[in-house]
N, C-alpha and C positions, 0 to 999 in steps of 0.2 A: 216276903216279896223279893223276888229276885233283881237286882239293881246293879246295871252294868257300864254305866255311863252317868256322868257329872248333873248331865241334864234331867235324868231320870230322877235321885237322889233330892234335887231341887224341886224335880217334881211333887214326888212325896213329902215334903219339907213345907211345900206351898199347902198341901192337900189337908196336913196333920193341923198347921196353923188353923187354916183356915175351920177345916171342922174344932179345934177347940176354940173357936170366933176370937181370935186374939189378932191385931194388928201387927204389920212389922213393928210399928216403935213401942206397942206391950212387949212385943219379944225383946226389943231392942234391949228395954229398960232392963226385962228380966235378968238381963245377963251383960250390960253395963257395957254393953257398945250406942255407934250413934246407927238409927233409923237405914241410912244410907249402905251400911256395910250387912245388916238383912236384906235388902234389895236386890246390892250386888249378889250375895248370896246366891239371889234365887233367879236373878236372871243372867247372872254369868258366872256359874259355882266355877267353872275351871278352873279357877284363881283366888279361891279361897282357901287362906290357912288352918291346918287343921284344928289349931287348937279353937279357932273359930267355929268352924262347923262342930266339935262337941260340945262345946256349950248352949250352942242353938240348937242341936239334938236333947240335948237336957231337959233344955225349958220344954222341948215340947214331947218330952216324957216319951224318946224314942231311944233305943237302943243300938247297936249296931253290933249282925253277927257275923262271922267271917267262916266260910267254909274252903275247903278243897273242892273242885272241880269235880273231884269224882264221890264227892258226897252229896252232891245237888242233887234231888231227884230229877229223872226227868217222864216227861208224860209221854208216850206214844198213843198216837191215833189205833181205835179197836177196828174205825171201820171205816170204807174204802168210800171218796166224794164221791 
């Protein structure tokens, strides 16, 4: 998934939680913050420190890959609306 924005990121972050049915304060625990700071998280990442945001990736068994711009594929439309 391609993720270009703080909000996006949070988005997926909410989405993974949530499909592994884990609450914020399971995640919280998992990774020995309070309830409050996964919240912030997800509803105002701008402002989360990273070393925060990896270990809330951890728990929820996500990775993070980094490409060049000019490795991203990109799609083009074959046919015309």
């Amino acid at each position: 998934m391609l993720i270009r924005s703080p909000k996006e990121l949070a988005l997926l972050i909410v989405n993974q939680r949530k499909k592994l049915k884990l609450s914020q304060t399971e995640v919280s625990n998992l990774v020995g913050l309070k309830q409050k700071t996964i919240s912030a998280l997800e509803n105002k990442p701008e402002s989360t420190q990273l070393d925060t945001l990896f270990r809330v990736l951890s728990a929820l068994n996500l990775d993070i890959q980094l490409l060049s711009k000019d490795e991203i594929p990109t799609t083009k439309w074959k046919e015309e609306w």
